[in-house]
N, C-alpha and C positions, 0 to 999 in steps of 0.2 A: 504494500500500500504506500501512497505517496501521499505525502503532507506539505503543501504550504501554508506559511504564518509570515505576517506581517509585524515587523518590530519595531515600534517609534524609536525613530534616530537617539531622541537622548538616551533614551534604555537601553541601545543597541552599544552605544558609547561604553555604562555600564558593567554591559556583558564583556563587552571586550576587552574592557580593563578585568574583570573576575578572570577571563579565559586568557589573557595573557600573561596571569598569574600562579597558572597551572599547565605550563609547557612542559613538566618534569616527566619522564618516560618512569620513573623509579616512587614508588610509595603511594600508588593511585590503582585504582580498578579499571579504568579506561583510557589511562594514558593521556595523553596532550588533548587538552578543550580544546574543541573548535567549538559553532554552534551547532552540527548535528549530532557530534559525541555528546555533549550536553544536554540535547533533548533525549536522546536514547538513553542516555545513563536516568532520567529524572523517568522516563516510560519504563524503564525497567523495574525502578525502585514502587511504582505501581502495582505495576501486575506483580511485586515480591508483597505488597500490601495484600492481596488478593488472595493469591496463593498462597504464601507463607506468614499469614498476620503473625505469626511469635518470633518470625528473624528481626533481628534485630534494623535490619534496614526497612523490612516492611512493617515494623511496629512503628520506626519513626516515621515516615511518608502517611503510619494515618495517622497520628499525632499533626502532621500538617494538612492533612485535608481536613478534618473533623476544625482545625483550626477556621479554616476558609467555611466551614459550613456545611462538607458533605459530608454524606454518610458513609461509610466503609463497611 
């Protein structure tokens, strides 16, 4: 499946500064941010909400949805 998303310039700004700040190949799960490592690393930490609500990455991601208001 293919995804486009629109990302206002200042925000993009941002990301780009957070993903410039995480070029290290060593101490990370996904290696150097770009913007679609980024997205995929954040859709993953989902469906591990889903799927694996007691891991520790999917306990945190609903910790931040339930933040925003959804339900998990």
């Amino acid at each position: 499946m293919k995804i486009e998303i629109e990302v206002r310039n200042r925000d993009y700004a941002v990301l780009e500064k957070f993903m410039d700040n995480n070029q290290s190949e060593e101490g990370n799960s996904h290696g150097p941010l770009d913007l679609f490592v980024l997205v995929e690393l954040l859709l993953d930490d989902v469906v591990l909400a889903m799927r694996r609500p007691g891991s520790w990455k999917g306990e945190n991601m609903i910790q931040v949805l339930k933040a925003h208001g959804y339900t998990v």
